[in-house]
TIVOVEX-112612 format. One record per residue (C-alpha): residue in one letter; x negated, y negated, z. Coordinates in steps of 0.05 Angstrom, whole numbers, plus 5000, padded with zeros to 4 digits. Last residue first. Layout:
BEGIN
+----+------+------+------+
! aa !    x !    y !    z !
+----+------+------+------+
!  A !    X !    Y !    Z !
...
+----+------+------+------+
% end
This chain:
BEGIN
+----+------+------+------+
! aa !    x !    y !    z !
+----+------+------+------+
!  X ! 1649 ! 1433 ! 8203 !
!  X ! 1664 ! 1501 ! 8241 !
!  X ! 1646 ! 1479 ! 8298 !
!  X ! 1705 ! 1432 ! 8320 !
!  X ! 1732 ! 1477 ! 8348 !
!  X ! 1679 ! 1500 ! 8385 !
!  X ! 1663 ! 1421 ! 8406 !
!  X ! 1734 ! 1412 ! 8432 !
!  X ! 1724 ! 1471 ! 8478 !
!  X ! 1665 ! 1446 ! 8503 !
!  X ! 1696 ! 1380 ! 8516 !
!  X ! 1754 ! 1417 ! 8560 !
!  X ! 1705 ! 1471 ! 8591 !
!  X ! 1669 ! 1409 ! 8616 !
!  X ! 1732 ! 1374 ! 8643 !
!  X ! 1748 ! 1430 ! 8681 !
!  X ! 1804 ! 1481 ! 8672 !
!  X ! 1852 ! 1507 ! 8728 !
!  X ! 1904 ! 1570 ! 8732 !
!  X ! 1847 ! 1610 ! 8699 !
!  X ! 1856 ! 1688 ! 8682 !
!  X ! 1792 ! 1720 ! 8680 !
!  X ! 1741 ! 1744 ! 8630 !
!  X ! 1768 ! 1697 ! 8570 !
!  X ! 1774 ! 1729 ! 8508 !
!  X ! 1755 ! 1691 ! 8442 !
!  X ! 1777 ! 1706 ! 8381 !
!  X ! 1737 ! 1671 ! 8317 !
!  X ! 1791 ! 1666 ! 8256 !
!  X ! 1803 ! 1674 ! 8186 !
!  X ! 1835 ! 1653 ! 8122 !
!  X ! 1899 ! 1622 ! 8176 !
!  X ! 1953 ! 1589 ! 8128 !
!  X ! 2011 ! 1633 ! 8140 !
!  X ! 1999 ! 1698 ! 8163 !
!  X ! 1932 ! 1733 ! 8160 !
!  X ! 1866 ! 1721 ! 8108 !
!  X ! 1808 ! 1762 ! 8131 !
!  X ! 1753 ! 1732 ! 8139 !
!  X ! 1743 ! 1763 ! 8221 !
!  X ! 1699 ! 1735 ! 8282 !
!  X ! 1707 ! 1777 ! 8350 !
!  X ! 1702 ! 1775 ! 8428 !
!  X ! 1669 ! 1705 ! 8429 !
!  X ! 1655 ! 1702 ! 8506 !
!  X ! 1694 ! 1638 ! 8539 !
!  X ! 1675 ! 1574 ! 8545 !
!  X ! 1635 ! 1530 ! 8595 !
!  X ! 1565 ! 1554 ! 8572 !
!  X ! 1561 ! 1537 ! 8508 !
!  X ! 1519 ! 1574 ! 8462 !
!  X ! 1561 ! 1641 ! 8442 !
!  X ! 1622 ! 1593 ! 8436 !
!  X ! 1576 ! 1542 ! 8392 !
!  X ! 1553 ! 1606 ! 8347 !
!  X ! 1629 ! 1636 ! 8343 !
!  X ! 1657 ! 1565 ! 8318 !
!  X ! 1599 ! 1549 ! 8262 !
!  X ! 1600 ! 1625 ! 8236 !
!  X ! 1677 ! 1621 ! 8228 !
!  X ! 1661 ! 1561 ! 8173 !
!  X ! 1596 ! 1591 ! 8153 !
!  X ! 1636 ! 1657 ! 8133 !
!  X ! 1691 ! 1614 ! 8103 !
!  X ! 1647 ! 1586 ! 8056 !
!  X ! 1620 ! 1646 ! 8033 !
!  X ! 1696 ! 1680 ! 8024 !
!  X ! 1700 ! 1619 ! 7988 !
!  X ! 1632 ! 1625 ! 7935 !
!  X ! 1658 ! 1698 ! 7933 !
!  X ! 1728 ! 1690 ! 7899 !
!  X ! 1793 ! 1700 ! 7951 !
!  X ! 1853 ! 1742 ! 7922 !
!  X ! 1901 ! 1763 ! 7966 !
!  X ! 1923 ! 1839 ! 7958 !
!  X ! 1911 ! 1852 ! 8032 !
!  X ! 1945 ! 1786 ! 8058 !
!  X ! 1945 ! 1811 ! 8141 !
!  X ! 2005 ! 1814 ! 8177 !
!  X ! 2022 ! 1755 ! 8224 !
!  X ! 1979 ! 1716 ! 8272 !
!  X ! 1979 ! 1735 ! 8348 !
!  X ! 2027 ! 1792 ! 8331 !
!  X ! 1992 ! 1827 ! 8273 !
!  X ! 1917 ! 1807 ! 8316 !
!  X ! 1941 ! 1849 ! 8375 !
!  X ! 1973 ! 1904 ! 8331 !
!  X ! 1901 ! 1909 ! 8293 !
!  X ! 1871 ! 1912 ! 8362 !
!  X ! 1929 ! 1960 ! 8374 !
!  X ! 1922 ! 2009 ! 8321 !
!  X ! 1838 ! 2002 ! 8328 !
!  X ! 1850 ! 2036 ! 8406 !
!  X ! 1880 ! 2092 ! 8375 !
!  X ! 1955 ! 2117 ! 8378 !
!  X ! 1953 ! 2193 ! 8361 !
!  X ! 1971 ! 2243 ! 8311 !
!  X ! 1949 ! 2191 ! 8250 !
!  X ! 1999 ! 2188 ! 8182 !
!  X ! 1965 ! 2116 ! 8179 !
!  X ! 2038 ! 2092 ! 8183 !
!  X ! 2051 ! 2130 ! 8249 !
!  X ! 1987 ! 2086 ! 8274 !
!  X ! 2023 ! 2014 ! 8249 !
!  X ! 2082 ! 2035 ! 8282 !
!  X ! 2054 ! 2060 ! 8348 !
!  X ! 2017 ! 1995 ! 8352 !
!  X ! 2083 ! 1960 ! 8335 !
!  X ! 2116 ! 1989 ! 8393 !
!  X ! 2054 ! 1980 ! 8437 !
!  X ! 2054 ! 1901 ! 8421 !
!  X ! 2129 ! 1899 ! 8430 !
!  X ! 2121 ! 1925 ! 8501 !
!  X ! 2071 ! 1877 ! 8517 !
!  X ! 2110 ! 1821 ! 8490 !
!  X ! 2169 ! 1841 ! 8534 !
!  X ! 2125 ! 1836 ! 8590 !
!  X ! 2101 ! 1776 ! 8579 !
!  X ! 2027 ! 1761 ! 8537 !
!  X ! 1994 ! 1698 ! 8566 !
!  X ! 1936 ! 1731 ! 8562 !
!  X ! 1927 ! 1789 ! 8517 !
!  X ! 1852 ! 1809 ! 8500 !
!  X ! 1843 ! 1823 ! 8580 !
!  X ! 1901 ! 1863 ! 8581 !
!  X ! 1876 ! 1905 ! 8523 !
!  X ! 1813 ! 1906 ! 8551 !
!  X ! 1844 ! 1943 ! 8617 !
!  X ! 1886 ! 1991 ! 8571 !
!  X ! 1822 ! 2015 ! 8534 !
!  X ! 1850 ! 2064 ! 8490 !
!  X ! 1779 ! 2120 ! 8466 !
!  X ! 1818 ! 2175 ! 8494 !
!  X ! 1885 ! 2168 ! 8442 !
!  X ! 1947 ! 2152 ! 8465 !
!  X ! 2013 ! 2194 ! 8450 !
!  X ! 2062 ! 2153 ! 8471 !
!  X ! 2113 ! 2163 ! 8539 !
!  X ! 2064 ! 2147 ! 8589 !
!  X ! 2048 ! 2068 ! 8531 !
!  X ! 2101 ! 2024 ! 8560 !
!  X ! 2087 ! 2039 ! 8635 !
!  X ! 2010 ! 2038 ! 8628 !
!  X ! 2018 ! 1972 ! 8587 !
!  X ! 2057 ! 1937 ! 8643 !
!  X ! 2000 ! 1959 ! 8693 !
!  X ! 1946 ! 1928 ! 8652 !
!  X ! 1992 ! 1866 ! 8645 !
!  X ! 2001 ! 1855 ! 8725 !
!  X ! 1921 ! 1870 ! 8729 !
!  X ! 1918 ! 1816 ! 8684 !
!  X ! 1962 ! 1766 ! 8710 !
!  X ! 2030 ! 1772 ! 8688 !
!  X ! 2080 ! 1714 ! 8669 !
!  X ! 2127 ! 1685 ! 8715 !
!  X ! 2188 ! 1712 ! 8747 !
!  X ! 2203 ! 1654 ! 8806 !
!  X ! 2259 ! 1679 ! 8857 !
!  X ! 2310 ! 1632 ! 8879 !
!  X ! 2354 ! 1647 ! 8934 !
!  X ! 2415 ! 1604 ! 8953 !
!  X ! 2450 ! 1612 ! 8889 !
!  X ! 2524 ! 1598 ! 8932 !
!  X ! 2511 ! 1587 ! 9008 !
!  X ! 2455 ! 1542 ! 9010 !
!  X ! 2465 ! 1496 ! 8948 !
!  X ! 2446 ! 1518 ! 8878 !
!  X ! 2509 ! 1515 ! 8842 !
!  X ! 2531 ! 1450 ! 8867 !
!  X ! 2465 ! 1415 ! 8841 !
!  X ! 2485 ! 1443 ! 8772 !
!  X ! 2434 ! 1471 ! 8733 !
!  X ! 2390 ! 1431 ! 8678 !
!  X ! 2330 ! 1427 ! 8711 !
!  X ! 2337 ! 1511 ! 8729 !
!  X ! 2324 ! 1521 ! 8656 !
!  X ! 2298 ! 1601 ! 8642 !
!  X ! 2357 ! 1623 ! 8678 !
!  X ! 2375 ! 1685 ! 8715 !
!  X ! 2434 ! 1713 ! 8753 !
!  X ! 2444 ! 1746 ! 8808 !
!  X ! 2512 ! 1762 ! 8849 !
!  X ! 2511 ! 1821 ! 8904 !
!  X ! 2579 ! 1853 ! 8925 !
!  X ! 2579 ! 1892 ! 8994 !
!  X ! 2647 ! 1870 ! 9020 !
!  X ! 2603 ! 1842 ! 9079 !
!  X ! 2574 ! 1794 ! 9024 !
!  X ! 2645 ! 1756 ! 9035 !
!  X ! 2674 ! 1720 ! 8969 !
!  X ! 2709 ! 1662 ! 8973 !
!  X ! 2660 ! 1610 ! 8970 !
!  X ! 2618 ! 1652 ! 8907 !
!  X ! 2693 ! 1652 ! 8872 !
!  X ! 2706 ! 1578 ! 8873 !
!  X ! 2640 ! 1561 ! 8846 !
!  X ! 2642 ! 1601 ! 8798 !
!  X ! 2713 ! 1574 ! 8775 !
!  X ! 2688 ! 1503 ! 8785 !
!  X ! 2636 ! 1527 ! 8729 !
!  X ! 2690 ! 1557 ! 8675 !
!  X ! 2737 ! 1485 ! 8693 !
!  X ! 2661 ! 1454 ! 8677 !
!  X ! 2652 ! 1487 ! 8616 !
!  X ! 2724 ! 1481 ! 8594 !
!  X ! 2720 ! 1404 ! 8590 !
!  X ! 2781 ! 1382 ! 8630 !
!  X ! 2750 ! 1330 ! 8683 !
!  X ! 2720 ! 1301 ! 8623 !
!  X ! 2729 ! 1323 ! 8547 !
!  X ! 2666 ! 1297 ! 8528 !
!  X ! 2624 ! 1343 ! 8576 !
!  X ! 2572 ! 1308 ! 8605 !
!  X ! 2602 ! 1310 ! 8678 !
!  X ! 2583 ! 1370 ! 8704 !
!  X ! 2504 ! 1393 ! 8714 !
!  X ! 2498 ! 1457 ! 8670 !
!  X ! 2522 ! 1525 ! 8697 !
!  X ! 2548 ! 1561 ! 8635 !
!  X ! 2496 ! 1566 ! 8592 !
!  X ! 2448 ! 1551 ! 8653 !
!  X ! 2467 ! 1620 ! 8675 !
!  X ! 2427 ! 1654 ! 8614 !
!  X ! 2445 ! 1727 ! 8646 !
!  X ! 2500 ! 1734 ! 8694 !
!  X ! 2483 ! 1793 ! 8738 !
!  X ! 2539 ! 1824 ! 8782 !
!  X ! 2512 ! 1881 ! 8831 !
!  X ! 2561 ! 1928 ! 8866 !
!  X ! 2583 ! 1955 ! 8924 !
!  X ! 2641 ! 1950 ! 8905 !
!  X ! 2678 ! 1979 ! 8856 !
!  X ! 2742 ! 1936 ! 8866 !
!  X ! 2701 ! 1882 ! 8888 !
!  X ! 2659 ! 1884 ! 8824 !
!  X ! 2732 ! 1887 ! 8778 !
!  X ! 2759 ! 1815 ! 8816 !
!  X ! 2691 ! 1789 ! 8807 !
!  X ! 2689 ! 1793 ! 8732 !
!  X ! 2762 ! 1775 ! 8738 !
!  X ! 2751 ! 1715 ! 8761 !
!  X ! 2704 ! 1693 ! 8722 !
!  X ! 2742 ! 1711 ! 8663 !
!  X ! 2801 ! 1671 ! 8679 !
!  X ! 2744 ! 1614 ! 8689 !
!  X ! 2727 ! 1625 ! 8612 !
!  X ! 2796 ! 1629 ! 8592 !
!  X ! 2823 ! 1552 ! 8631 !
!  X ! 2806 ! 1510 ! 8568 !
!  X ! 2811 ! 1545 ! 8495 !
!  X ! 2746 ! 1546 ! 8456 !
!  X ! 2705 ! 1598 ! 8496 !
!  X ! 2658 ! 1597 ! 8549 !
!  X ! 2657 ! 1645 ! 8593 !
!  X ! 2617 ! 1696 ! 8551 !
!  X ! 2558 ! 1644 ! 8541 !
!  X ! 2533 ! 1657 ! 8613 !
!  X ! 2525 ! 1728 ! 8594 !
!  X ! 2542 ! 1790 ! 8629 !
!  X ! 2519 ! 1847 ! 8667 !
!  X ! 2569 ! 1895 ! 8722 !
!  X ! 2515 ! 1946 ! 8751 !
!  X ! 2546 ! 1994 ! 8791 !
!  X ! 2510 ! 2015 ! 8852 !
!  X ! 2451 ! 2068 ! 8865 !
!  X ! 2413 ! 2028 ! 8907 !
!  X ! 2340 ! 2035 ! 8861 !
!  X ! 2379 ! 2031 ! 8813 !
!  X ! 2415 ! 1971 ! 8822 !
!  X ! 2356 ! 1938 ! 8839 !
!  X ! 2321 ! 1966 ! 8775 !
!  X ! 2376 ! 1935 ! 8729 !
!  X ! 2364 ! 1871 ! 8769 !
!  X ! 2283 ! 1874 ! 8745 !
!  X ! 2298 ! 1893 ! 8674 !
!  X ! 2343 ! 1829 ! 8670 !
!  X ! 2287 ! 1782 ! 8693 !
!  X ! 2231 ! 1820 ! 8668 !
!  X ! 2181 ! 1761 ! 8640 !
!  X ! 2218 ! 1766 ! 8569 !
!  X ! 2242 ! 1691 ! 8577 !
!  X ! 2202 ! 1641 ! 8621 !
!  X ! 2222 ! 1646 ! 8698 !
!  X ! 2272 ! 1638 ! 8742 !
!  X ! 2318 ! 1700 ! 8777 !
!  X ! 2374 ! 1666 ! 8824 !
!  X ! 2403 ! 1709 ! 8881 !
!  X ! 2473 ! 1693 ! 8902 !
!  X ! 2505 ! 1705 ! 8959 !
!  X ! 2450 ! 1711 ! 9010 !
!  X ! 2451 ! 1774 ! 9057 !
!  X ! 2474 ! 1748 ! 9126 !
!  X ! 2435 ! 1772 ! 9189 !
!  X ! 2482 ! 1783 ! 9251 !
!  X ! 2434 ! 1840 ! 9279 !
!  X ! 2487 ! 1877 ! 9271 !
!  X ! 2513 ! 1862 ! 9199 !
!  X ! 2443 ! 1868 ! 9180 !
!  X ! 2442 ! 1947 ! 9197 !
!  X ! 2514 ! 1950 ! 9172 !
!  X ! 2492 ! 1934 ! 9103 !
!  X ! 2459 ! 2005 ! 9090 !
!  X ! 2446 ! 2011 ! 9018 !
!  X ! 2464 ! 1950 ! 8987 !
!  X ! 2434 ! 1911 ! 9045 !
!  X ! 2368 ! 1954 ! 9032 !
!  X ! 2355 ! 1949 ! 8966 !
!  X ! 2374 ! 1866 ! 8971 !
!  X ! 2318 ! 1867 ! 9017 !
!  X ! 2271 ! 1900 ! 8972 !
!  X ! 2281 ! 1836 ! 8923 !
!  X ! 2230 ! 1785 ! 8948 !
!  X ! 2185 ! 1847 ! 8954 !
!  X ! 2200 ! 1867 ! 8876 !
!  X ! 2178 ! 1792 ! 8855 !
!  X ! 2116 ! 1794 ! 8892 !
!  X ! 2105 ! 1855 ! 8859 !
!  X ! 2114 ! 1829 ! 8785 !
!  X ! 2068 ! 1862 ! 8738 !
!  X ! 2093 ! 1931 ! 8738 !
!  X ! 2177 ! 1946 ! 8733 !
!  X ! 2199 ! 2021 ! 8713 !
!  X ! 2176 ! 2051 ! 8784 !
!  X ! 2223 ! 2004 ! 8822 !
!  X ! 2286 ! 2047 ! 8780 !
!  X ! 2311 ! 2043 ! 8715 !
!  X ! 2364 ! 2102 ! 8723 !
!  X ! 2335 ! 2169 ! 8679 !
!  X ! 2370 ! 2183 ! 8609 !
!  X ! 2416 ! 2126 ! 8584 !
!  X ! 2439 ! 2083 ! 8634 !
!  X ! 2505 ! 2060 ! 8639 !
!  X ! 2506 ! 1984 ! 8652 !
!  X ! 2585 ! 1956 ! 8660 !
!  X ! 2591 ! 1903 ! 8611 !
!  X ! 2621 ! 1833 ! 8624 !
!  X ! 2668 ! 1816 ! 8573 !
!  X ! 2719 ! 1799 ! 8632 !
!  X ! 2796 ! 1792 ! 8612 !
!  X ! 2830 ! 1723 ! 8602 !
!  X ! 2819 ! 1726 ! 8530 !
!  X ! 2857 ! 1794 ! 8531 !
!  X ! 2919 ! 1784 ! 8483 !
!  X ! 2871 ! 1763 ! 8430 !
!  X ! 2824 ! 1811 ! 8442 !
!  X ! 2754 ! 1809 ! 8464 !
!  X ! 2765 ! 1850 ! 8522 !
!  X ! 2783 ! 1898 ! 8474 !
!  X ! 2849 ! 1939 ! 8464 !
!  X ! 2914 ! 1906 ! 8461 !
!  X ! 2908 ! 1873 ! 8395 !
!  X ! 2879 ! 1932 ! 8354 !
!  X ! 2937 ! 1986 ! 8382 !
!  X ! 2989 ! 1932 ! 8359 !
!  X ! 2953 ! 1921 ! 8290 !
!  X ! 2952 ! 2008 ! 8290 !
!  X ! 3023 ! 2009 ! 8311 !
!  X ! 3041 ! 1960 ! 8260 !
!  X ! 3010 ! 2005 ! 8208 !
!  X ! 3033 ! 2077 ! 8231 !
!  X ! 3102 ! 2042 ! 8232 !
!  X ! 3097 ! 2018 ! 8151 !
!  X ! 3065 ! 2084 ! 8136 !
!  X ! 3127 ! 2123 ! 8162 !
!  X ! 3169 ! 2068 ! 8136 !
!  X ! 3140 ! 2076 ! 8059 !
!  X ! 3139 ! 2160 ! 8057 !
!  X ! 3211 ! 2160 ! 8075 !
!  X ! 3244 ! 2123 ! 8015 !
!  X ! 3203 ! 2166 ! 7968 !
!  X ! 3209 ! 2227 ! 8002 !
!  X ! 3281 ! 2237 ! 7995 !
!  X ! 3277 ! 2214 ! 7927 !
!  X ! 3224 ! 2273 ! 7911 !
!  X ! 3278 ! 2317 ! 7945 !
!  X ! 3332 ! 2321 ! 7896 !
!  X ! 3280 ! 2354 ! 7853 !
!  X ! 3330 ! 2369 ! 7795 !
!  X ! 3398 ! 2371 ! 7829 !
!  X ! 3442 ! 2430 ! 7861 !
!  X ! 3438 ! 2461 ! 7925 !
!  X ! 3458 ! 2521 ! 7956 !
!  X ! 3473 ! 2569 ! 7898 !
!  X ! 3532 ! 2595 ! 7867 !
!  X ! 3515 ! 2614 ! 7797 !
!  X ! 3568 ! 2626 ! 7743 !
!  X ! 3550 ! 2646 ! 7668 !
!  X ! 3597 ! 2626 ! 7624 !
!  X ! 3617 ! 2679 ! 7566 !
!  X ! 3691 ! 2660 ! 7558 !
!  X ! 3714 ! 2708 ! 7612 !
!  X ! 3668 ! 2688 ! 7657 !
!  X ! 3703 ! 2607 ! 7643 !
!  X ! 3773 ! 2654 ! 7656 !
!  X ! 3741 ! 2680 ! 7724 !
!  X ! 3715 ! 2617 ! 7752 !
!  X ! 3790 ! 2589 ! 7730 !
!  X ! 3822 ! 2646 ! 7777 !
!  X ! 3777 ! 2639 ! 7833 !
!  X ! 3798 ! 2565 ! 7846 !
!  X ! 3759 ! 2550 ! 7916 !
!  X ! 3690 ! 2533 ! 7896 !
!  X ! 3704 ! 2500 ! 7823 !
!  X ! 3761 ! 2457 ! 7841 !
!  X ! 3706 ! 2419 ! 7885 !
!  X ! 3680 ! 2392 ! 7813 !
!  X ! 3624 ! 2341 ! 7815 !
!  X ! 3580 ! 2339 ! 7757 !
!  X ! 3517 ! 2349 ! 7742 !
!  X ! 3481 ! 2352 ! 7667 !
!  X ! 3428 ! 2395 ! 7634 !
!  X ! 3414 ! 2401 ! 7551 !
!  X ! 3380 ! 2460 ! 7525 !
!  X ! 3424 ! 2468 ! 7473 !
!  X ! 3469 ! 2516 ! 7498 !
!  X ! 3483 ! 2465 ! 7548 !
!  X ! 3460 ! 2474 ! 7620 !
!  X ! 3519 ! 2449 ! 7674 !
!  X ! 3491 ! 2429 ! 7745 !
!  X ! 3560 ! 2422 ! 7789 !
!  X ! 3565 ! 2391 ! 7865 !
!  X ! 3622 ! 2418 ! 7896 !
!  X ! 3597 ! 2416 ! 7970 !
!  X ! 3592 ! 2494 ! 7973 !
!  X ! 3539 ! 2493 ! 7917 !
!  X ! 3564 ! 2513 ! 7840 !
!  X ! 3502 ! 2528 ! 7779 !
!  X ! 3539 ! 2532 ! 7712 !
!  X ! 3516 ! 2562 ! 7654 !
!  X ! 3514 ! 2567 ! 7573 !
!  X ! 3566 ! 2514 ! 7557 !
!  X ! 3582 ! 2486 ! 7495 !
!  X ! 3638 ! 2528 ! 7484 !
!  X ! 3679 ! 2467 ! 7458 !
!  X ! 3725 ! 2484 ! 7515 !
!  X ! 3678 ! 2488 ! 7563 !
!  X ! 3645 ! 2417 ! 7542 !
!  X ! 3713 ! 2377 ! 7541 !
!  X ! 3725 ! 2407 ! 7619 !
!  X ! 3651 ! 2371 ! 7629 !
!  X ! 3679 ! 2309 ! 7597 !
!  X ! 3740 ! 2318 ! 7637 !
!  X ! 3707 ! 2327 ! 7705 !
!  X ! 3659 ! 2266 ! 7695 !
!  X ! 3589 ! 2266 ! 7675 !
!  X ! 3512 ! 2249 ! 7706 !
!  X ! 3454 ! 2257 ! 7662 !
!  X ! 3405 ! 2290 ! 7697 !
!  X ! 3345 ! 2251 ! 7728 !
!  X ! 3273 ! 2283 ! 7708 !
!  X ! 3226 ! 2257 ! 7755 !
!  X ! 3157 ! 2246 ! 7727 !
!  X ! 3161 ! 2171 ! 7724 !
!  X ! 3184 ! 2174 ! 7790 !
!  X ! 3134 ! 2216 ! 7824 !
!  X ! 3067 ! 2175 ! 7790 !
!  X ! 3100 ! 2116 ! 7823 !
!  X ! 3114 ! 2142 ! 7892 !
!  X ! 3047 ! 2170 ! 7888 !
!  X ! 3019 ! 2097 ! 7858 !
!  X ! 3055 ! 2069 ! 7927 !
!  X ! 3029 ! 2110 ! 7972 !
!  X ! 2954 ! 2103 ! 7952 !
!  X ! 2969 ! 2032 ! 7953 !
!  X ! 2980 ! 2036 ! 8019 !
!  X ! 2936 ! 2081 ! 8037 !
!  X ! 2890 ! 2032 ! 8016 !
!  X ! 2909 ! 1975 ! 8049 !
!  X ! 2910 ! 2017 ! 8120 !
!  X ! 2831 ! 2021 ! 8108 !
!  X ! 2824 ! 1955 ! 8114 !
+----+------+------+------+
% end
């Protein structure tokens, strides 16, 4: 855009130059001679070439061409004679070079532009004349590497992994005891358990390149460019090898073949025969590690997951609570928390939470504290954190009249008395009337004291008959 401009800046110059260019009246020889003899002439400026600028004694200026003038000494001296002053000088013309600049300005922009468009087109991975070319990213850290240290909540996850650590390190130990590494690794798990973070920290922890893409970066529009990419992806991780390649949202790009409407030719599955291709040809000995990670393993392709390709799978699920009270140490060593920050309630008030959701409830607990003007994050900036993400901001400036605020005390009243009085449901941790997100005027939050992976059919019907409380 910015090439538009200059431009048009280029062209109002030229303009603004022209229309102040004065452009003297050219003559010929005998209508200058007509001048000198009329004794209209007050000077003439000569150059070498014969060119002739004649000013009238009325103020007028003209040129002429006159190569007489330079070598004929003996008519110089008679128009002297006649009061005519003479001037050699070495050019003559008003401003001779504004036109000079005028047809040059315009190419020299013209080539600066189509070099920029030609500079545009060739760089990118993105580009047009680079669809075949990888858009995976090489991972630079910023600050410290993401290391073992930076992932909590998953240890089962990290053992599964250590042996990755190790090959990448010092493969020849496996190589002799005529172990092969697998060629694939596939992370599962809901999203914002730590699938990504957890492959940045193997590559860390090994101190290899980290090459990351998505599954949705193969697939493009025209058939045969996503599986050009694939190869390249792998063609730049052997080059730097050892190194880790994560693909990211594999089922993008690795769904079951066969339901694409263009057939044999759909360029999902030429991007997927591609990865399949390149998994068989590739030899872990070289010291390249593929992962990916899905969140829908149903929908992958049977040929993807076979022993030999993705032949270790690796379930990320959510936290427990000692998984989430680690989480929240890691997110909050770098915040300024208060004393009275109960991480271990915290983790207990958020189950279900992922680590992703743990770090956003610290972030917005930091907020909501920085806009209190406090010093420090206090345990009340993230219950009311807790309660912003669970359901929405509360509606300060709504206005609710007495006789409902009363009927929405008996309402909450009716769910936190049955909780209290039931014995198969959890402890009512706190009632609230205030008025948050949506449609919710209030609500009765209770925390269970464990995490459950089974519910009885008691705690089901008391359940129902806490919610249904508040009639």
């Amino acid at each position: 855009m910015i090439w538009v401009y200059i431009i048009f800046a280029v062209i109002f110059v030229g303009a603004l130059i022209s229309l102040n260019w004065e452009n003297n009246p050219m003559i010929s020889y005998s209508e200058m001679l007509s001048l000198i003899n009329n004794g209209q002439v007050e000077s003439i400026k000569i150059n070498q070439n014969g060119n002739v600028e004649i000013l009238g004694k009325d103020g007028s200026t003209y040129e002429s061409f006159s190569p007489a003038l330079v070598n004929d000494k003996q008519y110089v001296n008679s128009l002297i004679q006649k009061g005519i002053k003479i001037e050699y000088v070495e050019s003559v013309g008003s401003k001779w070079w504004f036109g000079l600049l005028i047809n040059i300005i315009p190419i020299i922009v013209m080539v600066l532009f189509f070099f920029w468009l030609y500079r545009s087109a060739s760089s990118g991975a993105r580009s047009s004349m680079n669809f075949g070319k990888s858009g995976a990213k090489k991972y630079e850290p910023i600050g410290e590497k993401v290391t073992f240290k930076d992932v909590a909540g998953i240890d089962e996850v990290l053992e599964e992994v250590e042996d990755i650590v190790k090959f990448l390190k010092n493969p020849q130990e496996y190589q002799e005891l005529g172990a092969r590494m697998p060629k694939g690794t596939l992370l599962v798990g809901p999203p914002g358990t730590g699938k990504t973070l957890t492959a940045r920290a193997i590559a860390g922890e090994a101190d290899v390149p980290f090459y990351y893409a998505s599954g949705s970066d193969f697939v493009e529009l025209f058939v045969g460019v996503g599986a050009s990419r694939v190869r390249d992806l792998f063609k730049t991780a052997k080059e730097n090898a050892p190194a880790i390649i994560f693909i990211d949202e594999l089922d993008a790009v690795g769904r079951q073949r066969g339901a694409g409407l263009g057939g044999g030719n759909d360029e999902r599955e030429q991007t997927l025969n591609a990865l399949l291709v390149e998994l068989d040809g590739f030899d872990t000995s070289t010291g390249v590690v593929v992962m990916a990670a899905s969140n829908r393993p149903d929908v992958l392709d049977k040929a993807l997951l076979r022993p030999g390709r993705f032949d270790k799978k690796i379930m990320v699920g959510p936290p427990d609570v000692k998984g989430r009270e680690e989480i929240l140490k890691i997110h909050t060593r770098k915040k300024k928390i208060a004393q009275d920050v109960d991480l271990k309630l915290l983790a207990k008030r958020t189950p279900g939470f992922v680590g992703a959701d743990l770090e956003n409830l610290v972030n917005e607990a930091a907020l909501i504290a920085s806009r209190k003007k406090k010093n420090q994050v206090e345990m009340s900036d993230f219950e009311e954190a807790i309660d912003r993400v669970l359901t929405g901001p509360s509606k300060k400036y709504r206005i609710i009249s007495d006789k409902e605020k009363k009927i929405l005390s008996y309402h909450e009243l009716g769910h936190a008395i049955l909780g209290y009085l039931l014995p198969n449901t959890d402890p009512v941790y706190k009632i609230t009337i205030i008025p948050r997100g949506a449609g919710s005027l209030g609500s009765t939050l209770q925390i269970p004291e464990k995490d459950k992976y089974l519910i009885k059919k008691s705690e089901i019907l008391d359940r129902i008959v806490v919610a249904l409380g508040g009639r």
